[in-house]
C-alpha positions as a Python dict, from the first residue, in 0.01 Angstrom:
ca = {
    (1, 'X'): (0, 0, 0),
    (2, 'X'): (-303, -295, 14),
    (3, 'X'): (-476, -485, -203),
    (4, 'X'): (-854, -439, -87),
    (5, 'X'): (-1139, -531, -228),
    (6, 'X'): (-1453, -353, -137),
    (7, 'X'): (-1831, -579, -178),
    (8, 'X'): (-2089, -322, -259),
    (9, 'X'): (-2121, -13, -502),
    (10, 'X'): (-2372, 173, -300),
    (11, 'X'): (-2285, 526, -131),
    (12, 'X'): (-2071, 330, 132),
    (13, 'X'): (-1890, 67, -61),
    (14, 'X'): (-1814, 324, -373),
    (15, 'X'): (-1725, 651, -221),
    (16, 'X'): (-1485, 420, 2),
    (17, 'X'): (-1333, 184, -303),
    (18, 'X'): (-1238, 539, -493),
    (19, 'X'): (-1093, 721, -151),
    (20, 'X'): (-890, 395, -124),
    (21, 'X'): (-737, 422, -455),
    (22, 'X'): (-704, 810, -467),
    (23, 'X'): (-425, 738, -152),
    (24, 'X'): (-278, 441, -303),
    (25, 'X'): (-421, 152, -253),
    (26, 'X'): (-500, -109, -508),
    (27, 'X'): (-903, -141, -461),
    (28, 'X'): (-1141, -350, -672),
    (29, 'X'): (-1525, -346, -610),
    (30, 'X'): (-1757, -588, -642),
    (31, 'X'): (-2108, -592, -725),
    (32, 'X'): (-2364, -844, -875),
    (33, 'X'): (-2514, -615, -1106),
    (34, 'X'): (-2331, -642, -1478),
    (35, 'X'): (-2474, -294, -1572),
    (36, 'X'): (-2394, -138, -1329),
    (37, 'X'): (-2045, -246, -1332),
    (38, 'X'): (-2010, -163, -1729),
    (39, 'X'): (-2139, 175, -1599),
    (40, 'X'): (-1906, 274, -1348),
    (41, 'X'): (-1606, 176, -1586),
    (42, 'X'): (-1665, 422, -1837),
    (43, 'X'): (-1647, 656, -1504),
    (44, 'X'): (-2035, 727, -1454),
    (45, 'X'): (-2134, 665, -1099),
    (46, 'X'): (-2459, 472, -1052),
    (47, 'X'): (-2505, 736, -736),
    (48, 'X'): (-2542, 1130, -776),
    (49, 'X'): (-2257, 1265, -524),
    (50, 'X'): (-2091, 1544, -553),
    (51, 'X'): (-1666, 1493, -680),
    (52, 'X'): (-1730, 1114, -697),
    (53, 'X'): (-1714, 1073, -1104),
    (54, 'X'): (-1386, 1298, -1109),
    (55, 'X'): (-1178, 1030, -854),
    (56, 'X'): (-1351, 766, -1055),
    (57, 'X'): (-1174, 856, -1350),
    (58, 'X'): (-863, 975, -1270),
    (59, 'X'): (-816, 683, -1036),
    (60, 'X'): (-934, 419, -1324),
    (61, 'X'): (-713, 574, -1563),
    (62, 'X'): (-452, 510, -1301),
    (63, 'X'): (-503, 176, -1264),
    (64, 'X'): (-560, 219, -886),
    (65, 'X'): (-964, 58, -899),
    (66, 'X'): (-1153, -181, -1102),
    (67, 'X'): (-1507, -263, -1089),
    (68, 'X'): (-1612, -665, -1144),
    (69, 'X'): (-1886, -920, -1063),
    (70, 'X'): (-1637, -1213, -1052),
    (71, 'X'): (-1618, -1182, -636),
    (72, 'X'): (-1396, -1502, -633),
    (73, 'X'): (-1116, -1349, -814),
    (74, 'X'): (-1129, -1023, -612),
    (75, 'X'): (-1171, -1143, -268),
    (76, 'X'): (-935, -1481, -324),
    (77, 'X'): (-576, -1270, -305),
    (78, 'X'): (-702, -948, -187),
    (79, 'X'): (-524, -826, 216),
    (80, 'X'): (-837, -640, 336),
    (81, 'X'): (-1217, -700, 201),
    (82, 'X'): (-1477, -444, 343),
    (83, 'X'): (-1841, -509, 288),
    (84, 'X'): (-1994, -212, 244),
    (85, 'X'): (-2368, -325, 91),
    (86, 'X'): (-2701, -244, 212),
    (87, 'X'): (-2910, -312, 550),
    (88, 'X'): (-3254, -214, 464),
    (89, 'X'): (-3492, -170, 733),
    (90, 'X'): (-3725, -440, 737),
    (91, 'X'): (-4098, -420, 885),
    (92, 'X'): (-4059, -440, 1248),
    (93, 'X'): (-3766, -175, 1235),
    (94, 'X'): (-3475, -456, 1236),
    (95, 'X'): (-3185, -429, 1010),
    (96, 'X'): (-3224, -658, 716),
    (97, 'X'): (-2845, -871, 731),
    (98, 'X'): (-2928, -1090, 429),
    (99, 'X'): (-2671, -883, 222),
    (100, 'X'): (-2440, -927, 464),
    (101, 'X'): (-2436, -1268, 537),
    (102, 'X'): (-2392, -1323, 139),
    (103, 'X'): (-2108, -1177, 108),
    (104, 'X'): (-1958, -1349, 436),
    (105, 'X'): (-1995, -1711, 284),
    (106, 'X'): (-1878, -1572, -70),
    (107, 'X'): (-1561, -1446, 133),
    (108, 'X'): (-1551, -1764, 306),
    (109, 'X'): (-1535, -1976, -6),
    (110, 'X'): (-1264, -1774, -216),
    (111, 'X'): (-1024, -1649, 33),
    (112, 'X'): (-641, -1794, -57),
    (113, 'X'): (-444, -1601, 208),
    (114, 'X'): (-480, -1445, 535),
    (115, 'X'): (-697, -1135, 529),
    (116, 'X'): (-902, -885, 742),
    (117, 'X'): (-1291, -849, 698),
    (118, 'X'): (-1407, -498, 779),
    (119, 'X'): (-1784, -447, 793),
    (120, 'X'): (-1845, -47, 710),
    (121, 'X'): (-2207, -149, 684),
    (122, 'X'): (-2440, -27, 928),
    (123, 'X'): (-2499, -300, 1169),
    (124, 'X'): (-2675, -403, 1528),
    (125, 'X'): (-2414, -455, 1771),
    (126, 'X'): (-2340, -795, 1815),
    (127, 'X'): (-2344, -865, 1392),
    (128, 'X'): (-1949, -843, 1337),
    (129, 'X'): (-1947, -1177, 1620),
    (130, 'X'): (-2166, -1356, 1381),
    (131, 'X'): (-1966, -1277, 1081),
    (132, 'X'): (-1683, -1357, 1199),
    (133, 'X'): (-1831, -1697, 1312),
    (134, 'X'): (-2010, -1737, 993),
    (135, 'X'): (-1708, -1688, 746),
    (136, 'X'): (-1546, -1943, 999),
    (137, 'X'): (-1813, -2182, 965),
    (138, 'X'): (-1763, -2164, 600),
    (139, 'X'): (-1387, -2136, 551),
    (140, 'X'): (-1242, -2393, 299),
    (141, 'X'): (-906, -2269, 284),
    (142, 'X'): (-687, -2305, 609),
    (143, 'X'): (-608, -1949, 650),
    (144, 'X'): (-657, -1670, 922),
    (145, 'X'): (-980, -1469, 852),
    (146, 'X'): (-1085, -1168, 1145),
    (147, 'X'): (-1335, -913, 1144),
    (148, 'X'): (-1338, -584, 1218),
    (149, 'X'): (-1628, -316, 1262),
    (150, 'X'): (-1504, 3, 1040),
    (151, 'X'): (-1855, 197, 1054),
    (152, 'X'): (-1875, 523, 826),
    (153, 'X'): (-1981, 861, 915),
    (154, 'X'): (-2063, 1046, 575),
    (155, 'X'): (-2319, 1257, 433),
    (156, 'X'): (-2521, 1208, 138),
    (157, 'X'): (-2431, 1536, -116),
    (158, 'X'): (-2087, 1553, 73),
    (159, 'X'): (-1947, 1189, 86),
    (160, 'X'): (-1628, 1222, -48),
    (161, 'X'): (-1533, 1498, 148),
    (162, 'X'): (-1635, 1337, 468),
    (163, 'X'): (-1380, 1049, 373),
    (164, 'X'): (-1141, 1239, 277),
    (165, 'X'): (-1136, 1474, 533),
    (166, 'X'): (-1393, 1282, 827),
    (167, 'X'): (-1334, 1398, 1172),
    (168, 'X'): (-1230, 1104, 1285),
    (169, 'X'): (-1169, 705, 1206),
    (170, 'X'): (-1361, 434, 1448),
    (171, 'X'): (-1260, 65, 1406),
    (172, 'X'): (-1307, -220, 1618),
    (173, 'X'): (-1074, -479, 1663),
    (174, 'X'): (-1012, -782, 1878),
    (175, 'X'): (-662, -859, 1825),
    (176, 'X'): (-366, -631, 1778),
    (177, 'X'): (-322, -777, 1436),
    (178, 'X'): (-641, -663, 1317),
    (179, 'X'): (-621, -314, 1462),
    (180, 'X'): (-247, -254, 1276),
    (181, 'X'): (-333, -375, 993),
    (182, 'X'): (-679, -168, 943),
    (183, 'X'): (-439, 153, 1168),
    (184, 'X'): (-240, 143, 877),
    (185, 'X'): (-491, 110, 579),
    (186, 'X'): (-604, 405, 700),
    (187, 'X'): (-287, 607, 783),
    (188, 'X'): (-220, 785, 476),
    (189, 'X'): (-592, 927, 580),
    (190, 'X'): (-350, 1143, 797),
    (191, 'X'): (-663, 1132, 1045),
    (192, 'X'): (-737, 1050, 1428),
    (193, 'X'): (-800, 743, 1466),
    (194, 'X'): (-1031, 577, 1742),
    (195, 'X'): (-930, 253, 1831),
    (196, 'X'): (-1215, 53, 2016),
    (197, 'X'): (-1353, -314, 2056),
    (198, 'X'): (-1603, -455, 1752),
    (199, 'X'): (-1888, -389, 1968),
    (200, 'X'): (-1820, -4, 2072),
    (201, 'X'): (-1757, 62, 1773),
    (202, 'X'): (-2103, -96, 1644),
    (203, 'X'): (-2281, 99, 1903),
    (204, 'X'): (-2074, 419, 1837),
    (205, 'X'): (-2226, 438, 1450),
    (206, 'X'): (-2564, 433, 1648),
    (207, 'X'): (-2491, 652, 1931),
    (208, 'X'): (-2420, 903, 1671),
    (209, 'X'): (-2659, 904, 1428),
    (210, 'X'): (-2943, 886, 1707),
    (211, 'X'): (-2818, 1144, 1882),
    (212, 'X'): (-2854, 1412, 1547),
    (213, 'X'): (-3137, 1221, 1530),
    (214, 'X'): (-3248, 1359, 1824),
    (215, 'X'): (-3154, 1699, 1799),
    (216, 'X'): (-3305, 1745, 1494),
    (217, 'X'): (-3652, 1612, 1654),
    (218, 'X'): (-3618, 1850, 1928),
    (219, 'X'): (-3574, 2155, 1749),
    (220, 'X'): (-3871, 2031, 1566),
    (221, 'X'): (-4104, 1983, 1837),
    (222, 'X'): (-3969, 2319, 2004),
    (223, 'X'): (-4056, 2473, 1683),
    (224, 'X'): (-4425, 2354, 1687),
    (225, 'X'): (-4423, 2486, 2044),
    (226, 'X'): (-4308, 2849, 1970),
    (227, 'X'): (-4577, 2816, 1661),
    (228, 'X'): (-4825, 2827, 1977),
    (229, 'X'): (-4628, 3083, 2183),
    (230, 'X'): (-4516, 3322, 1935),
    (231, 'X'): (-4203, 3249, 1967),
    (232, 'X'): (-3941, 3238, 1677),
    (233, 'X'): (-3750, 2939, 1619),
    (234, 'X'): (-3470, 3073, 1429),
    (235, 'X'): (-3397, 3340, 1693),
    (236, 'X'): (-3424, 3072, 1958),
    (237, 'X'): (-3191, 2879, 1740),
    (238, 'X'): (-2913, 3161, 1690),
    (239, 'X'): (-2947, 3182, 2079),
    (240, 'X'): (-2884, 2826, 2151),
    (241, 'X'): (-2598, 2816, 1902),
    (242, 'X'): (-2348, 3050, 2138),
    (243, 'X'): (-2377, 2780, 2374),
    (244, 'X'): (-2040, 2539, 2326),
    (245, 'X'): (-2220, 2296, 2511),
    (246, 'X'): (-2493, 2255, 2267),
    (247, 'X'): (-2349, 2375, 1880),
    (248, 'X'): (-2444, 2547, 1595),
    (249, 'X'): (-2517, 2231, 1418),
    (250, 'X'): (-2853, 2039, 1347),
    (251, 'X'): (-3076, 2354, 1511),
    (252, 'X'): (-3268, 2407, 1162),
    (253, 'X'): (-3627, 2366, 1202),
    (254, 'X'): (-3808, 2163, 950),
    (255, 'X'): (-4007, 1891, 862),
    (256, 'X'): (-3823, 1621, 952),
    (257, 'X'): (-3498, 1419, 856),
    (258, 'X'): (-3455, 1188, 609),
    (259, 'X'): (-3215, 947, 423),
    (260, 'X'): (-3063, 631, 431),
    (261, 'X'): (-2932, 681, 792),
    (262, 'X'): (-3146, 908, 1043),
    (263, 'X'): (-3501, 688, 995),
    (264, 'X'): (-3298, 350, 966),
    (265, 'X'): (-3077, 389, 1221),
    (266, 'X'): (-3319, 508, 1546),
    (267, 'X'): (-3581, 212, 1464),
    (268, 'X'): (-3252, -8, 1435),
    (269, 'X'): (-3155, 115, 1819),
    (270, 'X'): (-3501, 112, 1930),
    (271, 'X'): (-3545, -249, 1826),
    (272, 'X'): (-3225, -308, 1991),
    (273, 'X'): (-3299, -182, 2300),
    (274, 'X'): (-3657, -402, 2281),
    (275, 'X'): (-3476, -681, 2179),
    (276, 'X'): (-3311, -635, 2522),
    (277, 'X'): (-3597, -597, 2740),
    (278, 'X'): (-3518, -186, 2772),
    (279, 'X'): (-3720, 111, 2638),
    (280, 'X'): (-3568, 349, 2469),
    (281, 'X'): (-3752, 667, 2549),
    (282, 'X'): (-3594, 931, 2372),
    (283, 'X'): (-3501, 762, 2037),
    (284, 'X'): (-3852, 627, 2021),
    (285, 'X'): (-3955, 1005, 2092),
    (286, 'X'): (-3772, 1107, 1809),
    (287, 'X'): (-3919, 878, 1555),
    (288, 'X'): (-4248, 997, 1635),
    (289, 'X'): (-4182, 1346, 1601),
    (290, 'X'): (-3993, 1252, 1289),
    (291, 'X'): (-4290, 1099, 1168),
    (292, 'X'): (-4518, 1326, 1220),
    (293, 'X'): (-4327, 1641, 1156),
    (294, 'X'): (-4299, 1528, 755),
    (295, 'X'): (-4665, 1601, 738),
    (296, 'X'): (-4707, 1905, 929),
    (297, 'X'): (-4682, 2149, 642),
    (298, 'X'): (-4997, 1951, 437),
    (299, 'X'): (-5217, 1969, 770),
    (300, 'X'): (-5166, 2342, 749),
    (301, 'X'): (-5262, 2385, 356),
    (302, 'X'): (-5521, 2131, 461),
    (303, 'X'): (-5682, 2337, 703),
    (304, 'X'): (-5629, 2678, 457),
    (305, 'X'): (-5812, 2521, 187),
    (306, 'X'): (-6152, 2386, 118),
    (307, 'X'): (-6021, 2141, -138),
    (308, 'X'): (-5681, 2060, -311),
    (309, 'X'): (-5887, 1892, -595),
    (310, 'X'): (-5823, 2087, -962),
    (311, 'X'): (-5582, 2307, -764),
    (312, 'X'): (-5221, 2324, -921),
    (313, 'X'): (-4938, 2248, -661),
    (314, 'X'): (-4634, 2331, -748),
    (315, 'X'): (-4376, 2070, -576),
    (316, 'X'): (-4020, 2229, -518),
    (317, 'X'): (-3797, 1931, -408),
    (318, 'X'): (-3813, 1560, -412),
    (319, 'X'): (-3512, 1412, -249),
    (320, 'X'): (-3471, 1388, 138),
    (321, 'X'): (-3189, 1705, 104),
    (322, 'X'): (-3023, 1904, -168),
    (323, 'X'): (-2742, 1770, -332),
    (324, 'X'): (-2843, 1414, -383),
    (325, 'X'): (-3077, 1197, -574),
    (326, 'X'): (-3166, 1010, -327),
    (327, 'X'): (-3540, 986, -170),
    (328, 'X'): (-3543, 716, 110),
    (329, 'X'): (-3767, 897, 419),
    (330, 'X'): (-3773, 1191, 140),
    (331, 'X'): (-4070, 1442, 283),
    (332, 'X'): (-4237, 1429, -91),
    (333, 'X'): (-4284, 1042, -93),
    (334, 'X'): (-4542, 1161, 208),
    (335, 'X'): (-4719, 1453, 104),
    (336, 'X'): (-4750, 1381, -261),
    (337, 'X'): (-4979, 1120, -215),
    (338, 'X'): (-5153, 1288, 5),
    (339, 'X'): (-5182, 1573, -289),
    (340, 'X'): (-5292, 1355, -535),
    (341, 'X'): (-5554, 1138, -312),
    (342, 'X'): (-5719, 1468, -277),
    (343, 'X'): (-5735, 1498, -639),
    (344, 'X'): (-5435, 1788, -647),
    (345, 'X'): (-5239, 1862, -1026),
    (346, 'X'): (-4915, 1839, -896),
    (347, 'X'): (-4602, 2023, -1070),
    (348, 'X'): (-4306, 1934, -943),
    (349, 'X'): (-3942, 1997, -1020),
    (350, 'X'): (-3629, 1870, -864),
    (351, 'X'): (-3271, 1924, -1004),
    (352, 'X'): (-3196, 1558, -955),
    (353, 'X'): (-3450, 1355, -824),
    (354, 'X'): (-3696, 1367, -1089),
    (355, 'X'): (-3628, 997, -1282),
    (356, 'X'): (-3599, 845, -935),
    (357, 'X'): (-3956, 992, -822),
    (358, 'X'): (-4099, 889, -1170),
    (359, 'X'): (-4043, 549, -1110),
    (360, 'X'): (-4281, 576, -839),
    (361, 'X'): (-4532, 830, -944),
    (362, 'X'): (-4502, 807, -1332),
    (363, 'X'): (-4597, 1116, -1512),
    (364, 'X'): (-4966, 1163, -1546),
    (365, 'X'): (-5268, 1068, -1390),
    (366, 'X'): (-5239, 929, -990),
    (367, 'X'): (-5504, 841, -832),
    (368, 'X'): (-5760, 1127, -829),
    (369, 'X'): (-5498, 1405, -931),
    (370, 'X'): (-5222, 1450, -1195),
    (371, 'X'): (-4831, 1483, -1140),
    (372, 'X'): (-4630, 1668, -1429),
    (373, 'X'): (-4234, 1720, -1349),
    (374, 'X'): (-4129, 2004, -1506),
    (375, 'X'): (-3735, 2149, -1597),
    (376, 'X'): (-3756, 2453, -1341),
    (377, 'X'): (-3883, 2625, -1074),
    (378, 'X'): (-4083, 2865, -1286),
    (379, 'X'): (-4259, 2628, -1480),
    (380, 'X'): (-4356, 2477, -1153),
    (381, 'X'): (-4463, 2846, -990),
    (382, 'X'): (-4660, 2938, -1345),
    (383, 'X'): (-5009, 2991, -1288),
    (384, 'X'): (-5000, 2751, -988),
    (385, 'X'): (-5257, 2798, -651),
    (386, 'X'): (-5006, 2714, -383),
    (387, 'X'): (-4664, 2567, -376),
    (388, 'X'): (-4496, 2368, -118),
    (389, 'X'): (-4083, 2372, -17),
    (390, 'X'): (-3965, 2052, 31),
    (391, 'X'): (-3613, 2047, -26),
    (392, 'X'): (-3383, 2369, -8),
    (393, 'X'): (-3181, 2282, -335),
    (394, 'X'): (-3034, 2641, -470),
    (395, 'X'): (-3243, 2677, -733),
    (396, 'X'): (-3513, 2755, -520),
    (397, 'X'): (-3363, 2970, -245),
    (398, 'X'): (-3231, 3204, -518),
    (399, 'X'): (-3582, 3227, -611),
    (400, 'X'): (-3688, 3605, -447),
    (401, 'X'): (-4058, 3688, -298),
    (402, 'X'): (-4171, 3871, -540),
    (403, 'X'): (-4136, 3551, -759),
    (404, 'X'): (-4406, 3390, -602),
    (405, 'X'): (-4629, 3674, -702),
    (406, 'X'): (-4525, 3752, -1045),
    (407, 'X'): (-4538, 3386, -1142),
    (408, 'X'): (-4810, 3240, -929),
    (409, 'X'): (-5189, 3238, -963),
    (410, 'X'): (-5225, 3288, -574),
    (411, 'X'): (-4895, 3338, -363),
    (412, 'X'): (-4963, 3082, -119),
    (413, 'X'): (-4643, 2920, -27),
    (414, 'X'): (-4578, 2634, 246),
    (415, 'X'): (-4184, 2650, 320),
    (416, 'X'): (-4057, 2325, 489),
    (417, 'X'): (-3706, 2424, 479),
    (418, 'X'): (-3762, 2800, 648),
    (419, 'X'): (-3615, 2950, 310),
    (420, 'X'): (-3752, 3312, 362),
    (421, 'X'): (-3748, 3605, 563),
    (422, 'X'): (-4130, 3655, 709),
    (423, 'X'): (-4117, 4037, 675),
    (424, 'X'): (-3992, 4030, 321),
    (425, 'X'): (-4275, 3745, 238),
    (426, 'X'): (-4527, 4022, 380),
    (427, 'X'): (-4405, 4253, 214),
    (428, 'X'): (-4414, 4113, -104),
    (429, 'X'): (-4794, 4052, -32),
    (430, 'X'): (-4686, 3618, -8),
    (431, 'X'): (-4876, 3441, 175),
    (432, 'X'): (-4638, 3249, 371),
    (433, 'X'): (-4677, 2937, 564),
    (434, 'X'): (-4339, 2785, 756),
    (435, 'X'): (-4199, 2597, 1093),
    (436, 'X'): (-4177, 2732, 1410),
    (437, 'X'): (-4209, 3103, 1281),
    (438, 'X'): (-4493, 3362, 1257),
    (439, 'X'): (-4688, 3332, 956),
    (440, 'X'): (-4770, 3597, 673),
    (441, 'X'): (-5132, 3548, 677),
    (442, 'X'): (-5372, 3720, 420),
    (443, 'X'): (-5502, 3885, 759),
    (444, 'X'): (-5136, 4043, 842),
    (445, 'X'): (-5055, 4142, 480),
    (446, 'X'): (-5390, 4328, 440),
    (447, 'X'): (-5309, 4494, 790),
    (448, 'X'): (-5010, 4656, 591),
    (449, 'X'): (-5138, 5000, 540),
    (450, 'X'): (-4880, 5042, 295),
    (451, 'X'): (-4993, 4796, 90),
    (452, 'X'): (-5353, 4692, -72),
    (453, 'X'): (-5460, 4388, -20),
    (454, 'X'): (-5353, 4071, -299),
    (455, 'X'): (-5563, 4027, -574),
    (456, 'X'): (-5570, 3702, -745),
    (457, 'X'): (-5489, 3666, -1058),
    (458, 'X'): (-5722, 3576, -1320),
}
């Protein structure tokens, strides 16, 4: 087994650190935030992901990781460092490398031994060159330093899991040394590995991502299409999914993806590609479906209702996707302003997600309208004039139709997520509002025969 050290605490450099230790290996992380590591030793992770704390603990108790600020100490003996800290997008789509570069010259000025630098960060092809060139130009120690490109595949909500148990391993290497060394760091992993250069593997974490990316855009703007055509996209869907060619995965309509990936990664290739003097046509294509899919639901309500002003909306999700906390490219951080510009009292509950939304949109008054976040999805519903799915956490798809009515003023719901049956909306007299689907307008529902028409109530 290795001594690693791992620079980062984020989703990346954490859920890797504790998968390292929980097959053997001796792992320390590093961060520069004191509370944070004070936190994570009493086994609370400064992330919400599902399994994390549990290998936190039981591997801490073990003695397998520690968590430390003092990056000298754990980089200056340590066989393998991976840098796993953040690449924000910056303004003109680019990937922000200022983290990076940090921890290259921090490397560079504490390493004692030979060692292997593995960048799991997200990066433009090209970057783990310049690292490599960058610790070099740095080095004070006369020892062997290489890089290799390790990028991860995992999903927020299911992280461990997909490290655990990923489909498959990419690194990039450029000498045999590297790619043994990193081939068996990662064979206890008991999992295929894909052994490439530093620069396919850079543009393989891309390739990927874009490519869901694009799928998921597609389905969207087929969905919009059979909204015209009265087609149904969830039937067209099923259809599609038979084919082997095509899958069974990322064909949910919606309003548009979110996260720390998806958004980051296409404007990352399509900068790329400019960067290059090439267009990108379909990744730039799916950004502005993207884009303007997150909205679509709001135009709707917006064209359904004279005014959202002194209207209570109840909010059902925050973060970008169930089972995590997180709310980068979250549909909410687009609509909700959009609510309360228009002067909307906005009640909104989210399992998890509710402090991190707070610290944008503090309880209270915003703008023209109010937000209030409440403990559940009834105290959201109560009383309230319409209600809008963002997020498809389970305490709202075990919420039935005839919820809406019992519990809401007027059963006026705008489903981003496609929770709900449309017939079992009607016949629950909901008005019902989704993506890519027929909708259960007040028209159809009074058309029942077998029904009388909604009354609100009062």
């Amino acid at each position: 087994m290795y001594k690693i050290a791992v620079a980062g605490t984020g989703y990346v450099g954490l859920v890797a650190g504790v998968c390292f230790a929980e097959i053997g290996h001796q792992v320390t992380c590093v961060d520069i935030d004191d509370s944070k590591v004070e936190l994570m030793k009493t086994g609370v992770s400064p992330i919400y992901e599902a399994g994390l704390e549990e290998l936190m603990e039981k591997n801490y108790s073990a003695g397998r990781i520690e968590y430390t600020t003092d990056f000298k100490s754990a980089y200056k003996d340590a066989d393998v460092i991976f840098i796993g800290v953040g690449t924000p997008e910056q303004p003109d789509g680019s990937a922000d490398l200022s983290h990076i570069a940090t921890v290259a010259r921090q490397i560079a000025e504490s390493v004692e031994k030979d060692c292997l630098v593995v960048v799991k960060s997200t990066v433009p092809v090209g970057t783990n060159d310049k690292v490599e060139q960058f610790i070099q130009d740095f080095l004070i120690e006369d020892v062997k330093v290489e890089v290799a490109s390790n990028p991860e595949f995992l999903a927020q909500g299911s992280a461990v899991h997909d490290t655990l148990d990923a489909e498959r391993i990419i690194i990039g290497t450029e000498s045999d040394w590297a790619e043994e060394l990193l081939t068996r760091i990662y064979n206890p992993f008991h999992l295929p590995i894909v052994s490439v250069n530093r620069r396919s593997a850079e543009m393989i974490k891309y390739a990927s991502n874009d490519f869901l990316a694009l799928k998921i855009s597609y389905m969207n703007d087929i969905a919009n299409l059979c909204e015209l055509v009265g087609a149904d996209i969830q039937d067209v869907a099923a259809g599609m999914s038979y084919d082997e060619r095509i899958g069974s995965k990322f064909l949910n309509a919606g309003i548009g993806f979110g996260g720390s990936c998806f958004p980051k990664d296409t404007k990352a290739l399509d900068y790329l590609a400019k960067q290059n003097g090439y267009d990108l046509k379909t990744v730039k294509a799916a950004i502005d479906v993207n884009q303007n899919q997150k909205i679509r639901l709001y135009q709707k309500a917006s064209k359904r209702l004279i005014t959202f002003n002194g209207l209570k909306v109840a909010v059902l999700g925050l973060t970008f996707k169930p089972g995590t906390d997180d709310l980068r490219e979250a549909a909410s951080l687009e609509n909700v302003p959009l609510l309360l510009d228009q002067g909307a009292d906005v009640y909104a509950y989210d399992p998890v997600g509710t402090s991190n939304f707070a610290k944008i949109y503090p309880e209270g008054s915003n703008g023209n309208g109010t937000i209030t976040y409440v403990p559940n999805v009834e105290a959201a519903l109560n009383d309230a004039n319409v209600c809008f799915i963002f997020t498809e956490w389970g305490e709202v798809k075990a919420l039935s139709p005839k919820d809406y009515t019992d519990l809401m003023r007027t059963p006026l719901v705008y489903d981003g997520r496609n929770i709900y049956d449309v017939e079992e909306m009607k016949q629950s007299r909901v008005e019902y509002h989704s993506i890519g689907r027929e909708s259960a307008t007040r028209e159809a529902i009074k058309e029942m025969k077998h029904l009388e028409p909604q009354s609100v109530r009062s």
